[in-house]
N, C-alpha and C positions, 0 to 999 in steps of 0.2 A: 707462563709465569704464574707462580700461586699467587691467590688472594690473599692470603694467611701465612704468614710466620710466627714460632710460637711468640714473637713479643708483640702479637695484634692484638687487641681488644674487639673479639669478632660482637659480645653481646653490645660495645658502642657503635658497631659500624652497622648493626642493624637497627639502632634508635635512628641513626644518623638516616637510613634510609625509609622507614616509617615517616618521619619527615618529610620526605623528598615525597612520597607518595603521597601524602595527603595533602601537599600545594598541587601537586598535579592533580589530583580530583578534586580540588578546589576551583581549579583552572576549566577545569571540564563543566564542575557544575554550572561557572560561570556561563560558561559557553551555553547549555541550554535555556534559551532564552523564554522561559514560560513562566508566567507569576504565580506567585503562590509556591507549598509547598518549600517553604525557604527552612525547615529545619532537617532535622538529618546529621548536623555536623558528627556528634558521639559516632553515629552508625558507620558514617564513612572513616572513623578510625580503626574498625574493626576489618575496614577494605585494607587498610593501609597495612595491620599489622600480618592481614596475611599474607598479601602481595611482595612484603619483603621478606617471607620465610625461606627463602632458596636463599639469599644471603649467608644463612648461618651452614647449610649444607655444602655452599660451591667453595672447591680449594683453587679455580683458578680464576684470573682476573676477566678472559677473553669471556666467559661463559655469563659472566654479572654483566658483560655489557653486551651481550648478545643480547641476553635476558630484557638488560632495558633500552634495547632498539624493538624488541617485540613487543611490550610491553605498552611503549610510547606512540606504536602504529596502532595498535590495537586501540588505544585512546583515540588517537586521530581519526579513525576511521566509524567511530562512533559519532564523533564532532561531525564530520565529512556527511555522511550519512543522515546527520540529523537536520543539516544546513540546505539540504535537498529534499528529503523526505519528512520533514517534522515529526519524525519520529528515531527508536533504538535501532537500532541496527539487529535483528532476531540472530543468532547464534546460526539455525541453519542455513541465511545467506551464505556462511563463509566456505560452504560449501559448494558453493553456485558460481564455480571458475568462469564456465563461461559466459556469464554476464559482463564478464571485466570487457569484454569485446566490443567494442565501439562506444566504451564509455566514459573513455578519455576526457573527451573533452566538459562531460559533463562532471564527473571525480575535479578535473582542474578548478572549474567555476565554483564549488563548492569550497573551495581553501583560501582563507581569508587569511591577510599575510600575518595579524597575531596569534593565529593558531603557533608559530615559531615559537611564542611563550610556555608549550607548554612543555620543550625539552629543555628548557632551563632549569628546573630544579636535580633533572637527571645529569646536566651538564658539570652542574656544581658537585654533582657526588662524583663522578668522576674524575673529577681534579682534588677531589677531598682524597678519592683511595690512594692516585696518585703521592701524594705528598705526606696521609698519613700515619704514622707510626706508635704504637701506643707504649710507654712506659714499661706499663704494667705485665711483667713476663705472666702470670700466676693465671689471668681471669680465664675463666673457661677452658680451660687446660685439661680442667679431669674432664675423663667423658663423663662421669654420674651426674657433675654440677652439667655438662653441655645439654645431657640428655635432660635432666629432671629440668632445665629453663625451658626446655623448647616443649617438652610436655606441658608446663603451664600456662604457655605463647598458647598453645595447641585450645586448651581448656581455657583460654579467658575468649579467643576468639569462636570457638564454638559457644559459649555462653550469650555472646555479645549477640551473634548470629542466629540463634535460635529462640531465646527471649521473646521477639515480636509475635513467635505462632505458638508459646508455651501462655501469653499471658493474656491474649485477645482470642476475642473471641471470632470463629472462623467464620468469612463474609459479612463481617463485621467492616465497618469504616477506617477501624486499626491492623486489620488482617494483609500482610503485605501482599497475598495472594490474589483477593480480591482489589485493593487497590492497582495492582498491574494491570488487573484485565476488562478496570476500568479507565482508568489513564496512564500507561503508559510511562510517558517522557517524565510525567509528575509523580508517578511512583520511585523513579526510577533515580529522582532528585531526591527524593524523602529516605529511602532506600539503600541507595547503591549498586555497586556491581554484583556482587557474592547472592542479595538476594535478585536480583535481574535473572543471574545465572538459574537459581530455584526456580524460579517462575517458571523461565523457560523448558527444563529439565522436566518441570511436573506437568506440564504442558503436552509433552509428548509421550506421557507415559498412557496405559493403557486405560481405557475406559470403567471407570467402576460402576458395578451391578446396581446401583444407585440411580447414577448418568444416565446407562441406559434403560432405567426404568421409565425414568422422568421423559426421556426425549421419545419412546415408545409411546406411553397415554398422552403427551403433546402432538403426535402426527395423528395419531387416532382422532383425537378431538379436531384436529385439522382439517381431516377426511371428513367427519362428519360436517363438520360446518361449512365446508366445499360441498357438498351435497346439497345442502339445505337450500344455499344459494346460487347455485348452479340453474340458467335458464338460455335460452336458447336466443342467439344475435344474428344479426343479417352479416354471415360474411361471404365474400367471391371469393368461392373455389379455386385453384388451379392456379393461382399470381404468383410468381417470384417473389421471395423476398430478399431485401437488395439491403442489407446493417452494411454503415459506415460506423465504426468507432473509432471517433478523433481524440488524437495524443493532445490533453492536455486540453480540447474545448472547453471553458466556461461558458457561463448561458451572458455574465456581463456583458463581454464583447458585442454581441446582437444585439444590433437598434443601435449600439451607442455612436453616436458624431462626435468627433472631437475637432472642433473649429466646424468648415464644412463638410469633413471628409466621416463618411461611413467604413466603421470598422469590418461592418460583414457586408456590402452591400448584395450580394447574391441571395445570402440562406436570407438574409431579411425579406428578399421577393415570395424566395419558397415557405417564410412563415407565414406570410398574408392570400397567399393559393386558397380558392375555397376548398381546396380538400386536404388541407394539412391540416393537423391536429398537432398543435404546438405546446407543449410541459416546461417549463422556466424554472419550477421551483423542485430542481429534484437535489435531491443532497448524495453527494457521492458515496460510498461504503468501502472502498476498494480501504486495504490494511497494509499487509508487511510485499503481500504479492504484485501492488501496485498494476498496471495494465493488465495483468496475467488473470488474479483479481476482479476485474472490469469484465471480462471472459467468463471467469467461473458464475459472478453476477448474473448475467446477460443470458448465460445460455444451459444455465440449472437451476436455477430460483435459489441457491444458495448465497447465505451471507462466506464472507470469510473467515480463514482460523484465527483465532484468537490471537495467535502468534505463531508465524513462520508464513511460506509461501504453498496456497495445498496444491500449486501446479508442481512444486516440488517435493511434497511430502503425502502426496493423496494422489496420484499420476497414476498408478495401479487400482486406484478406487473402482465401482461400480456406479454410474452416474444417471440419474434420467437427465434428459436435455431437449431441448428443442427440436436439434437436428432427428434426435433418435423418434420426436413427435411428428415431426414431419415427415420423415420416412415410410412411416403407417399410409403417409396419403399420398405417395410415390415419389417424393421429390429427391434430387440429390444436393448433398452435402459440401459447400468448398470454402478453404477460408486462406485467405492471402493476406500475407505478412509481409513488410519489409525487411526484418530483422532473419538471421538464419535461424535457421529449425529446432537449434538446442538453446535456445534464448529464450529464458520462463521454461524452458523445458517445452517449451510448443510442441513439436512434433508428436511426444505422448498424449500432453493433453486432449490434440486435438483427436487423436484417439479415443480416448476417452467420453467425450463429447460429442461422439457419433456423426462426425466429418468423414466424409468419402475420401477426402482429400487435402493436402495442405500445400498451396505454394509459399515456397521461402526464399527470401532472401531477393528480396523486391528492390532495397535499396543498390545494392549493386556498388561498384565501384567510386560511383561518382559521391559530390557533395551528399550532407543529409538533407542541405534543401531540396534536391532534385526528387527524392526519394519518392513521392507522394506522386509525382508526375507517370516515374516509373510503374508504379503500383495499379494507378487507375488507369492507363493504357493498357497494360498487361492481363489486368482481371477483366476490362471490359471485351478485350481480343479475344477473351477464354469463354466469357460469357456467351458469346456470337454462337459458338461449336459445341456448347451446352445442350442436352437434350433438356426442355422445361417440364414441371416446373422443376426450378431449383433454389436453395440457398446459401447465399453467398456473403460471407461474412470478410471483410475487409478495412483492415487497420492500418491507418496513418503513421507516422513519423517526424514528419518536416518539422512538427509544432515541438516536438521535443524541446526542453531543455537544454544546455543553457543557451541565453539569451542575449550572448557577448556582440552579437553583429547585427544589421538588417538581414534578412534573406532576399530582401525588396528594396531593389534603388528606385526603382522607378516611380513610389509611393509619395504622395501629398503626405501622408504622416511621419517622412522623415522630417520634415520644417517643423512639424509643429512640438509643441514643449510637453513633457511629462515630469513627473515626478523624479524621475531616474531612466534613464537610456533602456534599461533590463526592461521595464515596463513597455518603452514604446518598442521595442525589437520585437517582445512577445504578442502585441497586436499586431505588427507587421507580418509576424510568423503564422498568424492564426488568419487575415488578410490574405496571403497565399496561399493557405489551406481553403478557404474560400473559391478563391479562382480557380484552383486545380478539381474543387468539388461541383461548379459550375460547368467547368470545360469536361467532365466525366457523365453528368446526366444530360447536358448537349449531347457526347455519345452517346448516349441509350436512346435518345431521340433518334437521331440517325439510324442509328442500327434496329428500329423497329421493338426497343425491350420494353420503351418507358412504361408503355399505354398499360402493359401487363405485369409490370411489378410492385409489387410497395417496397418504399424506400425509405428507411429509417436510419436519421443520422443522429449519433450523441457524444459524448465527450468518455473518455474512460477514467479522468479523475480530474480532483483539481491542483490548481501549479501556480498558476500568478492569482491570489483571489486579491476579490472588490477590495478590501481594506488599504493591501498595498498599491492598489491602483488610487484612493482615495488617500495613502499615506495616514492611515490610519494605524496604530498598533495593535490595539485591542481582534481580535479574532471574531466574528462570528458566524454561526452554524448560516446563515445566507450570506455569507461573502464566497461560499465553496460551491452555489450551485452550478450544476450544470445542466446542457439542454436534451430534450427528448423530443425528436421532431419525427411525424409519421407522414409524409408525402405518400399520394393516392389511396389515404387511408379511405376502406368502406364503412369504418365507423368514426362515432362523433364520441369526443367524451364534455360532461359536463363538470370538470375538475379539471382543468385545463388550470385555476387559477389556485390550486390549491399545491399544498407541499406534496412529494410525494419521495420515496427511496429507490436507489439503484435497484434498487432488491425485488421492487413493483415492475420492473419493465420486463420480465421473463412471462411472468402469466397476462401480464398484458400483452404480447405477444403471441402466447396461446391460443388467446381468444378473437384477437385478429386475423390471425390463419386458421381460422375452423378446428383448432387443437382444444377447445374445451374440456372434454371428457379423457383429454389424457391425463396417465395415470398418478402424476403429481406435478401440481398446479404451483407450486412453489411456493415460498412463506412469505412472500409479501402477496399487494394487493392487483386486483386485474381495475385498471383506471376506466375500463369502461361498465364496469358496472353502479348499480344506484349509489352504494356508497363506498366511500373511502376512507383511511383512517385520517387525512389530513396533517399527519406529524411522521417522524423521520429521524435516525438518529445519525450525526455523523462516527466516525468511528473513535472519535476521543469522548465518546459520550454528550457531544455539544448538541443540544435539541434544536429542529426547527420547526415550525405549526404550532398545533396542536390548543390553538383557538377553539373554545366549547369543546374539546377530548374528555373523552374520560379517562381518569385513571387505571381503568381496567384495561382501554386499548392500547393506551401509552405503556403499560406492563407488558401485553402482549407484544408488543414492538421490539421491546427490548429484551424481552424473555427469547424473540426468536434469532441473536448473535449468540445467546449459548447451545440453544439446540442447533442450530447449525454447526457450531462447533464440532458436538457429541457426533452428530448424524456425521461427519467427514471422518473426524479421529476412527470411529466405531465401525465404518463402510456400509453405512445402514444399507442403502440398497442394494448390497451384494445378497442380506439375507430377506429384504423385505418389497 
């Protein structure tokens, strides 16, 4: 059926949807729950008048409302996305099909039942086309008047949209560019989608001779100043190294009693071990990559991109890594996942990151609480028939997201009262990540590993923070830490009580296994040496530390999320 007979009025039917589109990103903005940044409204009429330009071209009806079922998912999916990840949802996710794979039920948990408000205004124009008919046979008839409107549509919405970078100045506090790639969710309320879209688009373009000038005399100077203080520690030769990275650990949980019941009581024992060296205050970094992220962290010294996921978009890179350091001093490589092998793109990465080996696909059949169970039987089975030394990298799941149910009946903290059921599920969930990480270095007892490995467990990002546990609204940069714990560590460090970044525990690791002098030490700091910077940034820009800092190291800190950037976009170490 056509849209259009000549007695429509096709230029009212696209006022009519102009409208409609900017309640719905009204409706959206609503939805982003972040203060500040509350103006914008002009900008997102320049979303609206684009968004309805297919209007004036489509002659059938079926096609306008395909249009806005795409349209209104696309919306939701950004809501969906934000209500789980507090942040945009990046453009090349929606190329990452198979993430959709076991994420059912966390997609469900994320859909709040007025998100339904936001096809309401799409509903009402659909009943509007339905019934109406315009008078007027004459308007928009001739093609020079159809063409020369939609030429002018064309030139007031490229005006509207280009203004911001024609009249501010560039990395300026006005420059939309730089405000994305400093907050984000807040750019993106002030903004909109059109410029969201630029962001991202300029984002993935090529490196300019600039960029890489800049991130070139930044590693240099890096180099040197690894040199300068670069000295020699007491580490054991020859130990396994045994990384747990727990889905979704905060450091809160540990220590905390809620009535008489202990939330961690196990890691609480292996925090007070005399040979663990226990970190509280580290602030996550992980960005659009999430877990995958935590990975790239951990096991390259690299921060992440600015926007997109680089286990998706850098998987072909050239990478130093840990494994690739350890290798030099004969160990072998292995890193077990729950999740199947094209989930983050694993399987390349782990390529890339100089893994011998990957197992997948840990969780299996059963529940996701079981998952964890499966994982740490299985790696420690593989571990036994290991020739040593080796490293073995192993990640969680159970603790995942969402937090609809116990995973734990059997728990004294189901009686007790929280703020919200989602909170006390998520201790319960991190309570049997607990016993399952308990009952796993039991095995290595048994099996003769423990005496000879170090065993470092931490969290890969944060998910339920202090705030919401305390019912607090307000956000801050220490309600997201998470923990950094080193069992059978041969060293001690004396900033156990200071802030420190996701971004520090790669060369701190380094330096733990006798990797020193490898060839890049990565851009944060190594926690066992004299000093440290003491500050931290999270990836919305929230600070934490940086008591007595200077502003020269607090620059440096944050000067190293664009070099990282450049250095991933660029594949520095392919040439360097």
């Amino acid at each position: 059926m056509k849209l259009f007979s000549y007695n429509t009025n096709r230029l009212f039917v696209y006022i009519v949807l102009v409208i409609v589109f900017y309640l719905s990103f009204m409706f959206l903005r609503f939805s982003l729950q972040i203060h500040g940044y509350n103006g914008g409204y002009f900008r997102w009429l320049f979303d609206s008048l684009l968004f309805a330009l297919p209007v004036l071209f489509c002659k059938r009806r079926c096609l306008i409302y395909l249009y806005l079922l795409l349209v209104n998912f696309y919306f939701l999916s950004i809501i969906w996305y934000y209500h789980t990840y507090g942040t945009i949802m990046p453009l090349s996710s929606y190329l990452m099909f198979y993430n959709l794979k076991g994420l059912g039920a966390s997609i469900f948990h994320s859909i709040h039942i007025s998100d339904i408000l936001l096809f309401l205004p799409s509903i009402c124009f659909v009943i509007f086309l339905l019934i109406y008919k315009s008078e007027n046979r004459q308007i928009l008839n001739s093609s020079s008047l159809r063409r020369n409107t939609i030429m002018t549509l064309i030139l007031i919405i490229a005006t509207g949209v280009t203004a911001p970078y024609l009249f501010n100045k560039r990395l300026s506090g006005k420059d939309p560019l730089y405000l994305f790639s400093t907050t984000e969710v807040g750019a993106f309320k002030k903004y909109g989608i059109i410029h969201f879209w630029i962001y991202q688009i300029a984002s993935f373009q090529s490196v300019s001779s600039d960029d890489e000038r800049y991130a070139c005399i930044f590693m240099e100077q890096l180099s040197k100043k690894e040199s300068c203080l670069a000295k020699s520690l007491p580490t054991i030769m020859g130990k396994n190294l045994i990384l747990i990275l727990v889905e979704s650990l905060q450091s809160w949980p540990i220590g905390l009693k809620v009535g008489e019941v202990e939330c961690t009581p196990n890691i609480n024992k292996l925090v007070i071990q005399e040979d663990a060296v226990f970190f509280r205050k580290v602030i996550p970094q992980v960005k659009d990559g999430r877990s995958s992220d935590a990975q790239l962290l951990i096991n390259t010294g690299l921060l992440p991109l600015t926007t997109g996921a680089a286990s998706s978009l850098c998987a072909a890179n050239t990478f130093p890594s840990l494994a690739a350091a350890l290798k030099m001093q004969g160990y072998t490589s292995v890193s077990f996942i729950c999740d199947e092998k094209n989930y983050w793109n694993q399987e390349a990465t782990t390529i890339a990151y100089g893994f011998d080996r990957l197992y997948a696909g840990m969780e299996g059949d059963r529940e996701r609480k079981y998952a964890d169970e499966n994982l740490f039987k299985t790696s420690l089975s593989t571990m036994q028939k290991m020739k040593t030394p080796f490293y073995a990298q192993l990640v969680t799941l159970s603790s995942h997201e969402p937090y609809m149910e116990p995973s734990l009946l059997d728990t004294p903290l189901i009686q007790e009262k929280f703020v919200n059921d989602e909170i006390k599920n998520y201790l319960i969930a991190i309570q049997l990540v607990d016993i399952r990480i308990m009952e796993f270095i039991d095995g290595l007892k048994r099996e003769g590993l423990y005496d000879n490995s170090i065993i470092v467990i931490t969290g890969d990002h944060e998910q339920m923070t202090f705030n919401t546990y305390e019912g607090r609204e307000k956000l801050r940069a220490e309600d997201c830490y998470i923990p950094f714990l080193i069992i059978n560590s041969p060293l001690d460090s004396k900033h156990t009580d200071e802030v420190i970044g996701q971004v520090d525990i790669y060369p701190s690791l380094l330096t733990l296994m006798g990797c020193s002098d490898y060839s890049f030490r990565g851009l944060g700091d190594n926690v066992f040496g004299d000093n440290i910077s003491n500050y931290a940034t999270f990836r919305t820009g929230l600070e934490a530390g940086g008591t007595g800092v200077s502003e020269t190291i607090k620059q440096h800190r944050k000067d190293c999320w664009k070099v990282s950037n450049i250095l991933l976009r660029m594949d520095y170490f392919a040439s360097h």
